[in-house]
MARLUMDO-883894 format. One record per atom (N, C-alpha, C): atom name; y, x, z. Coordinates in nm, 4 decimals. Each point is the difference from the previous one (the first is absolute). Example, Ala and Ser with C-alpha at 12.3 -4.5 7.8 and 13.67 -1.06 7.14 Angstrom:
2
+-------+----------+----------+----------+
| dovex |       py |       px |       pz |
+-------+----------+----------+----------+
|     N |  -0.5690 |   1.3190 |   0.7800 |
|    CA |   0.1190 |  -0.0890 |   0.0000 |
|     C |   0.1200 |   0.0900 |   0.0000 |
|     N |   0.1050 |  -0.0350 |  -0.0720 |
|    CA |   0.1190 |   0.0820 |   0.0060 |
|     C |   0.1090 |  -0.0770 |   0.0730 |
+-------+----------+----------+----------+
REM end
This chain:
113
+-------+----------+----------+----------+
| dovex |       py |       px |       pz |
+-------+----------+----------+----------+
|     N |   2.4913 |   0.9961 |   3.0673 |
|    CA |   0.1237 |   0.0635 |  -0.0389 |
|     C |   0.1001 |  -0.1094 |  -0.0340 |
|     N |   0.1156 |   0.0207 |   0.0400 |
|    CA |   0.1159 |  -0.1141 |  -0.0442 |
|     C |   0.0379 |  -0.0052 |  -0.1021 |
|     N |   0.0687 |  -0.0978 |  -0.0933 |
|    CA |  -0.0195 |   0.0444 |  -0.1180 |
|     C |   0.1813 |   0.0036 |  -0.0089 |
|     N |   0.0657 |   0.0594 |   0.0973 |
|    CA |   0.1353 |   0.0513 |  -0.0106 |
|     C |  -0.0011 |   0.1365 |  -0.0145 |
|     N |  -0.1582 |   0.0640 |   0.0746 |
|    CA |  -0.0089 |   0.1183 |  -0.0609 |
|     C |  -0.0725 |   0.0906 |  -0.0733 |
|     N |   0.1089 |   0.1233 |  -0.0125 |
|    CA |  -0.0282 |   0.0104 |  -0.1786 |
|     C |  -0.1110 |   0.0626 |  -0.0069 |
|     N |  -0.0480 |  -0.0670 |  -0.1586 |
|    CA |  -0.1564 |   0.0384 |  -0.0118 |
|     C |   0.0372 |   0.1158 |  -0.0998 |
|     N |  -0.1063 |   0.0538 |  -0.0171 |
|    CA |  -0.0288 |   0.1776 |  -0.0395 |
|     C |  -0.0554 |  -0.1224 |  -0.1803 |
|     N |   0.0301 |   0.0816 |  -0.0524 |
|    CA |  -0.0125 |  -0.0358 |  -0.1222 |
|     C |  -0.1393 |   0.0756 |  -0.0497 |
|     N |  -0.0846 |  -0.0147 |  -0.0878 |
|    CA |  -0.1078 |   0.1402 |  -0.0336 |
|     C |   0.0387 |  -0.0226 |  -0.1671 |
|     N |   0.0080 |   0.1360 |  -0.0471 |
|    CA |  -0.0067 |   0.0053 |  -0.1633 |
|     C |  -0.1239 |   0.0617 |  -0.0041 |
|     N |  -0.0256 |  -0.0344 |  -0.1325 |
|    CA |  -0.1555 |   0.0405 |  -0.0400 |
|     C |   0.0428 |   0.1089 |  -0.1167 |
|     N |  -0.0545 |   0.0618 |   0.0204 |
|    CA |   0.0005 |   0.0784 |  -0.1538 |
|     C |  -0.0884 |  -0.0120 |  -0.1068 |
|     N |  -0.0056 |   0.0400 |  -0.1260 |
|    CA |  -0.0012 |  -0.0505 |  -0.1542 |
|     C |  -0.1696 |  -0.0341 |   0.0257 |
|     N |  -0.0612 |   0.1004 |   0.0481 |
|    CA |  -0.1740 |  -0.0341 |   0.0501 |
|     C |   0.0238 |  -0.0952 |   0.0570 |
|     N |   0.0186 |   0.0152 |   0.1290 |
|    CA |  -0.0131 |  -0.1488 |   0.1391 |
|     C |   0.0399 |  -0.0797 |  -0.1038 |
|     N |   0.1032 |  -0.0758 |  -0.0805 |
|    CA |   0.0265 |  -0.1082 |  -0.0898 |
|     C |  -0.1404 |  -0.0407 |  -0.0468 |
|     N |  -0.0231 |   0.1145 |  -0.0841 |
|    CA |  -0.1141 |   0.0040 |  -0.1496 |
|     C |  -0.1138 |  -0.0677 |   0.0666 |
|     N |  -0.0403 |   0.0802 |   0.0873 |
|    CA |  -0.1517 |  -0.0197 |   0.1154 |
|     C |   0.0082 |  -0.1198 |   0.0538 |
|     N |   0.1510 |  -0.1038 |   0.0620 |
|    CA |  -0.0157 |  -0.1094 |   0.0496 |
|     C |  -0.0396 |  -0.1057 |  -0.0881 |
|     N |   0.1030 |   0.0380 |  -0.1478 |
|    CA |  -0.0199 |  -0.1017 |  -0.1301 |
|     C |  -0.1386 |   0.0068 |  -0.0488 |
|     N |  -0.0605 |   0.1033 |  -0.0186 |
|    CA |  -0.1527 |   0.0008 |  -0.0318 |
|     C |  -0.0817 |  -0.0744 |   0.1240 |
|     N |   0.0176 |  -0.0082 |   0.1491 |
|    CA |  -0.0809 |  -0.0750 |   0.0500 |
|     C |   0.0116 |  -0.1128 |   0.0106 |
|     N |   0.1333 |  -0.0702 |  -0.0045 |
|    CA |   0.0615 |  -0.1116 |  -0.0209 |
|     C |  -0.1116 |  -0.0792 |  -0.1250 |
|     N |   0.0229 |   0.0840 |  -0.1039 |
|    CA |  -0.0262 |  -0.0526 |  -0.1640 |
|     C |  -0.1338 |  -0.0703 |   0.0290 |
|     N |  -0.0671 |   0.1514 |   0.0562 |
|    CA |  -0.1545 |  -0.0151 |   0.0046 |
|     C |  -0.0522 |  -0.1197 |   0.0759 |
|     N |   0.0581 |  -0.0320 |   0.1098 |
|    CA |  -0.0146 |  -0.1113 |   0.1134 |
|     C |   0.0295 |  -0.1707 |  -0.0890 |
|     N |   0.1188 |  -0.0292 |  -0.0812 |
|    CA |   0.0271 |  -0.0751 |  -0.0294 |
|     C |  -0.0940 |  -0.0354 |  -0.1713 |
|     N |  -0.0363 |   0.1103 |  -0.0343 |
|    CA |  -0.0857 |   0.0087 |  -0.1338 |
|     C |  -0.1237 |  -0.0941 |   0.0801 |
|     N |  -0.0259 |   0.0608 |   0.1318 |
|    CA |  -0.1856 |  -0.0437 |  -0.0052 |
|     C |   0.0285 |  -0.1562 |   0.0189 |
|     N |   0.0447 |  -0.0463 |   0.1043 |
|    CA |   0.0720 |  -0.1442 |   0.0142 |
|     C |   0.0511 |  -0.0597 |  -0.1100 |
|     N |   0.0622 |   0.0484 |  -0.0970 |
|    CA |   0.0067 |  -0.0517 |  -0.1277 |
|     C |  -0.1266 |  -0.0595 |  -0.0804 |
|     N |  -0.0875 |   0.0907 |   0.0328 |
|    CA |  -0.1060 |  -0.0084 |  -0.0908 |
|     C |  -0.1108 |  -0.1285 |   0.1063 |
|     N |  -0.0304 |   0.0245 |   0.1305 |
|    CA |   0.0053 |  -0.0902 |   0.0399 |
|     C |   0.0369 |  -0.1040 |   0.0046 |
|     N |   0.1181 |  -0.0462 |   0.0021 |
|    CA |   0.0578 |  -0.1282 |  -0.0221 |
|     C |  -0.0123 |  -0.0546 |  -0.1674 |
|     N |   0.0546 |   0.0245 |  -0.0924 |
|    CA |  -0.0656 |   0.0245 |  -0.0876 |
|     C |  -0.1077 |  -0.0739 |  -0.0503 |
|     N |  -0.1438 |   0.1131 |   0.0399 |
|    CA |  -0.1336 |  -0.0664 |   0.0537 |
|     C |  -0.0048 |  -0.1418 |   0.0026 |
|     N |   0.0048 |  -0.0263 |   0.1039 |
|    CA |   0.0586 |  -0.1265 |   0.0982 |
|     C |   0.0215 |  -0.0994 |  -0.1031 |
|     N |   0.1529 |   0.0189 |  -0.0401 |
|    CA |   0.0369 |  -0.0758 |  -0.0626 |
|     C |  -0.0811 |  -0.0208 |  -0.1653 |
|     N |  -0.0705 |   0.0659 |  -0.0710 |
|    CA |  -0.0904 |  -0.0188 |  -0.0825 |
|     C |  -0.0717 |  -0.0872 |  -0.0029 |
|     N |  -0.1475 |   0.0767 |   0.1226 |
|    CA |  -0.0673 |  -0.1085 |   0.0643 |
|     C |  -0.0366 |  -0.1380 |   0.0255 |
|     N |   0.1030 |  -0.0043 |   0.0880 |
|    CA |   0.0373 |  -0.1074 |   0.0220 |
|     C |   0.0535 |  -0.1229 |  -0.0603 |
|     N |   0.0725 |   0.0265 |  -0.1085 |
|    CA |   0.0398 |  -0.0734 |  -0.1226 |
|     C |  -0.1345 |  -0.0509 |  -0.0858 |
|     N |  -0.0824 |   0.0305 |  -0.0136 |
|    CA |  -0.1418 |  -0.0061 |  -0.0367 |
|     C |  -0.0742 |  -0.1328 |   0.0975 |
|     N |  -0.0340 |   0.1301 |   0.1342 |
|    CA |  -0.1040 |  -0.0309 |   0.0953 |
|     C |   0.0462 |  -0.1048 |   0.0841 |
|     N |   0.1164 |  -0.0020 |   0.0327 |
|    CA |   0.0585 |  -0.1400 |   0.1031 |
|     C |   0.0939 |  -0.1030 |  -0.1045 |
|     N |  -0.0201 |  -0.0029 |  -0.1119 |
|    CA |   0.0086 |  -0.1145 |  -0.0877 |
|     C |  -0.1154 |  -0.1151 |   0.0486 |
|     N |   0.1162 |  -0.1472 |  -0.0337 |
|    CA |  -0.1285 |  -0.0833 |  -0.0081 |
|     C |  -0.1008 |  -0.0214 |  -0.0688 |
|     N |  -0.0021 |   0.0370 |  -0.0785 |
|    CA |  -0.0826 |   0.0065 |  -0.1005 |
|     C |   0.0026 |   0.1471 |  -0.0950 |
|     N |  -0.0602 |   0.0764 |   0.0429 |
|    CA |  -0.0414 |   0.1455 |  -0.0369 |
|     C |  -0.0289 |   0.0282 |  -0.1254 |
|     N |  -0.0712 |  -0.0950 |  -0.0798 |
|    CA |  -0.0805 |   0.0211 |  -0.1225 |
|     C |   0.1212 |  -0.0810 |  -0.0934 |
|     N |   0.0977 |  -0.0493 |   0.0454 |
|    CA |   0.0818 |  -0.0486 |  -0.1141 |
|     C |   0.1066 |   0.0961 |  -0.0060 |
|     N |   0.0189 |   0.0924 |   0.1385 |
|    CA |   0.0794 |   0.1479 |  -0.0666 |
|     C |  -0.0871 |   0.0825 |  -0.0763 |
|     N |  -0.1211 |   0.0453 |   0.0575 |
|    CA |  -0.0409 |   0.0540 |  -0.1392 |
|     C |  -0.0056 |  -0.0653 |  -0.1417 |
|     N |  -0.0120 |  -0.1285 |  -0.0298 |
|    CA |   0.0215 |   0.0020 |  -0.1143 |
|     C |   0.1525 |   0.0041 |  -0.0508 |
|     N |   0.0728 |   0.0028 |   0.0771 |
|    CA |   0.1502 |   0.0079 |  -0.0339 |
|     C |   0.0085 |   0.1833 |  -0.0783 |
|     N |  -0.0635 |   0.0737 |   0.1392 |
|    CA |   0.0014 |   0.1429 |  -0.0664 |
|     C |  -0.1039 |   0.0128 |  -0.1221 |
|     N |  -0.0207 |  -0.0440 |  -0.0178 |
|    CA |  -0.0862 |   0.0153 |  -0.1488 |
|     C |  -0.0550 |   0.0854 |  -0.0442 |
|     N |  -0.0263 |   0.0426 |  -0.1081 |
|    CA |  -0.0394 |   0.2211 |  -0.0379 |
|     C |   0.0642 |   0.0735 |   0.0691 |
|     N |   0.0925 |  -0.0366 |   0.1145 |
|    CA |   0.0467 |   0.0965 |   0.0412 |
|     C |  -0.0584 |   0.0179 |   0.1479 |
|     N |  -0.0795 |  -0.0765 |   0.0485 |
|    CA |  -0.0456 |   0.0220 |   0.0975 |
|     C |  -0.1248 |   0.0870 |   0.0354 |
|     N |  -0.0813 |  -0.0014 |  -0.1209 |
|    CA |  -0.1201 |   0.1407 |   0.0826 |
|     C |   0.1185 |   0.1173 |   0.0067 |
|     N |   0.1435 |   0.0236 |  -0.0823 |
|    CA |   0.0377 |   0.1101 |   0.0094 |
|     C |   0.0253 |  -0.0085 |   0.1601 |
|     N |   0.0980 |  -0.0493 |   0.0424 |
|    CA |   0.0335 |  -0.0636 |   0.0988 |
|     C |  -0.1380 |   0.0740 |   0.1434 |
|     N |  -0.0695 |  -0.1025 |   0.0118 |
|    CA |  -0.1271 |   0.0296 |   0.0389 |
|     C |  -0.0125 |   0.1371 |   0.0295 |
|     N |  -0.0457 |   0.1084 |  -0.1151 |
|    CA |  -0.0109 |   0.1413 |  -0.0456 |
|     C |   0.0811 |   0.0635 |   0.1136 |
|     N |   0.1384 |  -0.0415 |  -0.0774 |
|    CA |   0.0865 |   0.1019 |   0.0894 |
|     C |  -0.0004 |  -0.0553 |   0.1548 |
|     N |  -0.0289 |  -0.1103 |   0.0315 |
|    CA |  -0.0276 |  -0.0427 |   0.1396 |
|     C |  -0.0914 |   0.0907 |   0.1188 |
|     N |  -0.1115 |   0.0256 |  -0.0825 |
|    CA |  -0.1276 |   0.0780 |   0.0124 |
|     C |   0.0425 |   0.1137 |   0.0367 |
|     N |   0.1230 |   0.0681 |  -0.0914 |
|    CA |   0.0507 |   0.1849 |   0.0127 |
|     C |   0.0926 |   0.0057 |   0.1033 |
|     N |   0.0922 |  -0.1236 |   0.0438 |
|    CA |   0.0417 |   0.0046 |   0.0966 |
|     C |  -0.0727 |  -0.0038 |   0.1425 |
|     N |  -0.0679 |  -0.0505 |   0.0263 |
|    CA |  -0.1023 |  -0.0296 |   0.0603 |
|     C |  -0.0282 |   0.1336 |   0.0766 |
|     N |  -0.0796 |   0.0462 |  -0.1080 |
|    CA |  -0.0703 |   0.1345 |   0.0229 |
|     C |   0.0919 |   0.0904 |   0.0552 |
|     N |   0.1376 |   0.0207 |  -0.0840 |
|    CA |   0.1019 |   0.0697 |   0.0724 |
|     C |   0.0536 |  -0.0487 |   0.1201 |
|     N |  -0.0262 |  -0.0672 |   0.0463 |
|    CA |   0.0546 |  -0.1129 |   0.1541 |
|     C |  -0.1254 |   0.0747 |   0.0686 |
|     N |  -0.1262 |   0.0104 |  -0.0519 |
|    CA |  -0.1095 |   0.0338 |   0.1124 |
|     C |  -0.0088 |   0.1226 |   0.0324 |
|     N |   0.0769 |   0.1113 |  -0.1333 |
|    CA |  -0.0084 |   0.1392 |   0.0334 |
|     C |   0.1393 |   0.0480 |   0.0951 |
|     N |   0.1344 |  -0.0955 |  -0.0176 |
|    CA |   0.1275 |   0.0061 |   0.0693 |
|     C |  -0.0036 |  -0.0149 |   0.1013 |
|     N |   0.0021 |  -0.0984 |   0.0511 |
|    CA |  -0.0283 |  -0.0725 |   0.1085 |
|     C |  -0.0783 |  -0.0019 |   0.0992 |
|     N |  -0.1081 |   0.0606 |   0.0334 |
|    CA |  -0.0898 |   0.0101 |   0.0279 |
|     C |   0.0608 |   0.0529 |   0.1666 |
|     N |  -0.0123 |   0.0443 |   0.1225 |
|    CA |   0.0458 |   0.0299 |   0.0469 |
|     C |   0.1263 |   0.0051 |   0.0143 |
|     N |   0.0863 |  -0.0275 |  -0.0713 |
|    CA |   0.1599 |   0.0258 |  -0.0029 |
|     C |   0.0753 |  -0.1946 |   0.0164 |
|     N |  -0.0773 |  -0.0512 |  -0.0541 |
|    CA |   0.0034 |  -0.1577 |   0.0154 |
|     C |  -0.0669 |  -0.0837 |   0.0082 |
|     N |  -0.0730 |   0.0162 |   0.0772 |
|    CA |  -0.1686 |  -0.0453 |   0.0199 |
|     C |   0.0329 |  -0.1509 |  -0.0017 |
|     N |   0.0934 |  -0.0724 |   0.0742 |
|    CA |  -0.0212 |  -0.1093 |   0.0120 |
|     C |   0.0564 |  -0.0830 |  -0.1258 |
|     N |   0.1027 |   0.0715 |  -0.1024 |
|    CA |   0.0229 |  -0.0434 |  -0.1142 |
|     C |  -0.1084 |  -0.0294 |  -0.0812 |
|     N |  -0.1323 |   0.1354 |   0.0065 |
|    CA |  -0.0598 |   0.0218 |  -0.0671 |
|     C |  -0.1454 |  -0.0971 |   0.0428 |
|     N |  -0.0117 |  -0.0551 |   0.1673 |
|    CA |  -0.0705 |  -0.0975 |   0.0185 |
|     C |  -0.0044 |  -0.1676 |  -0.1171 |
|     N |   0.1710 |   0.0351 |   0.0272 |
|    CA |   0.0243 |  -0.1576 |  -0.0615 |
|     C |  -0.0557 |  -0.0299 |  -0.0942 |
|     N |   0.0584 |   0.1310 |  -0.1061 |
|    CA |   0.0208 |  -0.0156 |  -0.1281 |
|     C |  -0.1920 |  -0.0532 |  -0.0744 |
|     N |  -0.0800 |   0.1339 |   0.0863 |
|    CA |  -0.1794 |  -0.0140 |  -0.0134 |
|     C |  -0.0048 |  -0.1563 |   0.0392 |
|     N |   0.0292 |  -0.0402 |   0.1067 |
|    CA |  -0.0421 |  -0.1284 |   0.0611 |
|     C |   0.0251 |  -0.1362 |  -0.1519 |
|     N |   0.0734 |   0.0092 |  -0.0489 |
|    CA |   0.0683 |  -0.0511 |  -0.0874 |
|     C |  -0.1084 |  -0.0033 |  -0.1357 |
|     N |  -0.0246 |   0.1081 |  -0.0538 |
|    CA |  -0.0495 |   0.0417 |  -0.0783 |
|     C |  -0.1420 |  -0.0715 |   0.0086 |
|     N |  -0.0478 |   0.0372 |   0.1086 |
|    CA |  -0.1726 |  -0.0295 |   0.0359 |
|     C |   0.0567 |  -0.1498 |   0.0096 |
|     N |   0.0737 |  -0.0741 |   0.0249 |
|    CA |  -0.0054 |  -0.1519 |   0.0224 |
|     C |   0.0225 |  -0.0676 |  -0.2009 |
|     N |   0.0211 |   0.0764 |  -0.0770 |
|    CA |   0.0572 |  -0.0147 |  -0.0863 |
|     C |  -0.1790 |  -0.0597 |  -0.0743 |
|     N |   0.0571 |  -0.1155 |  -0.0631 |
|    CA |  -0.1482 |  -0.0522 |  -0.0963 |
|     C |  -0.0375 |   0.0786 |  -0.1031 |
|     N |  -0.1571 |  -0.0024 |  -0.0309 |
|    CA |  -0.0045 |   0.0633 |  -0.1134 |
|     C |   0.0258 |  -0.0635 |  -0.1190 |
|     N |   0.0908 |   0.1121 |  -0.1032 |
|    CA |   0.0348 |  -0.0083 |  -0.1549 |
|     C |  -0.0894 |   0.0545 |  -0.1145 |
|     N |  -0.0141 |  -0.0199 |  -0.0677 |
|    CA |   0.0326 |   0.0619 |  -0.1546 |
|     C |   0.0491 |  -0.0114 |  -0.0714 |
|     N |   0.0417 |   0.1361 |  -0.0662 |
|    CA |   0.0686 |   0.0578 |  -0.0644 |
|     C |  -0.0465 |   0.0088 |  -0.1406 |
|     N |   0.0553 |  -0.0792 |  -0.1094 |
|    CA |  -0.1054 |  -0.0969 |  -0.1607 |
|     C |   0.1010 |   0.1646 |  -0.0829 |
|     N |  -0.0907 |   0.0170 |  -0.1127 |
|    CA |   0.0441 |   0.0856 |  -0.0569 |
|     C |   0.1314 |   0.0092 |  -0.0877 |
|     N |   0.0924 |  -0.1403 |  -0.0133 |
|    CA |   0.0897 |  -0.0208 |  -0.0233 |
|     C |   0.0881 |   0.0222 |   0.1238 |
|     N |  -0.0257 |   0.0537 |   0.0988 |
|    CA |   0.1415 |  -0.0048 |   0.1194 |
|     C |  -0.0108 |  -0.0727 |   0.0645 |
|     N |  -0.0472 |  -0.1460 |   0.0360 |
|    CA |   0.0017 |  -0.0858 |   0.0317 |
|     C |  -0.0308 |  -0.0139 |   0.1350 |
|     N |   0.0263 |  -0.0334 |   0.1151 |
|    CA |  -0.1129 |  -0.0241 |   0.1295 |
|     C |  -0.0042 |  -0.1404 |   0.0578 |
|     N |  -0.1390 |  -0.0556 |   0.0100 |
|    CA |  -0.0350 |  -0.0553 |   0.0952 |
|     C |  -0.0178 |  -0.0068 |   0.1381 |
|     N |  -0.0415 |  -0.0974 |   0.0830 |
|    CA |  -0.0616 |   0.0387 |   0.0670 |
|     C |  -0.1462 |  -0.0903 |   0.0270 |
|     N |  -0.0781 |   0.0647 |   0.0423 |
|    CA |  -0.1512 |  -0.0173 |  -0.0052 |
|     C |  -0.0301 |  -0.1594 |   0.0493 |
|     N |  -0.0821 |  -0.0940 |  -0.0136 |
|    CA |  -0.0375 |  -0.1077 |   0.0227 |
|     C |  -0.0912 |   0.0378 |   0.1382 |
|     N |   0.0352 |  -0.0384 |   0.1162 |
|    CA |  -0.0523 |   0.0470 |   0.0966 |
|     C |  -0.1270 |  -0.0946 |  -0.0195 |
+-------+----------+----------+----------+
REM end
């Protein structure tokens, strides 16, 4: 089509709006939370030295951790089919991740291989 001619305009009405903004929201929420993710992670796990951010996070890191865990779980029940390959990464990541503990003050290590 040329673009001298004239295009048909479409109005949406008060639904069509509502219904686009809710799928919009929903689309940019999960990618949020994804990226997000990501950026957590990674601040941690692709540090040079891993165990001197955890001690930076201090008692605040089994919280940290915790809620890591609930996201997690909600990434495996979300995602699952709907972003499989987000949801590849994110596992791949996880399983590469060393083992910690978590000291009853908050604290995390990670394990002396």
């Amino acid at each position: 089509m040329s673009i001298i001619k004239k295009k048909t305009k479409v109005t949406l009405n008060e639904d069509e709006i509502r219904a686009t903004r809710v799928l919009n929201t929903t689309s940019s929420m999960a990618e949020n939370m994804i990226n997000l993710w990501n950026n957590g992670w990674d601040s941690i796990w692709d540090a040079p030295d891993p165990a001197t951010v955890l001690v930076e996070l201090g008692t605040d890191a089994g919280e940290v951790f915790a809620l890591n865990e609930n996201v997690i779980a909600f990434f495996g029940s979300s995602l699952t089919g709907r972003r499989q390959e987000d949801l590849d990464a994110i596992t791949a990541k996880v399983l590469a991740k060393p083992a910690t503990t978590t000291h009853p003050d908050g604290t995390v290590t990670i394990d002396p291989v």
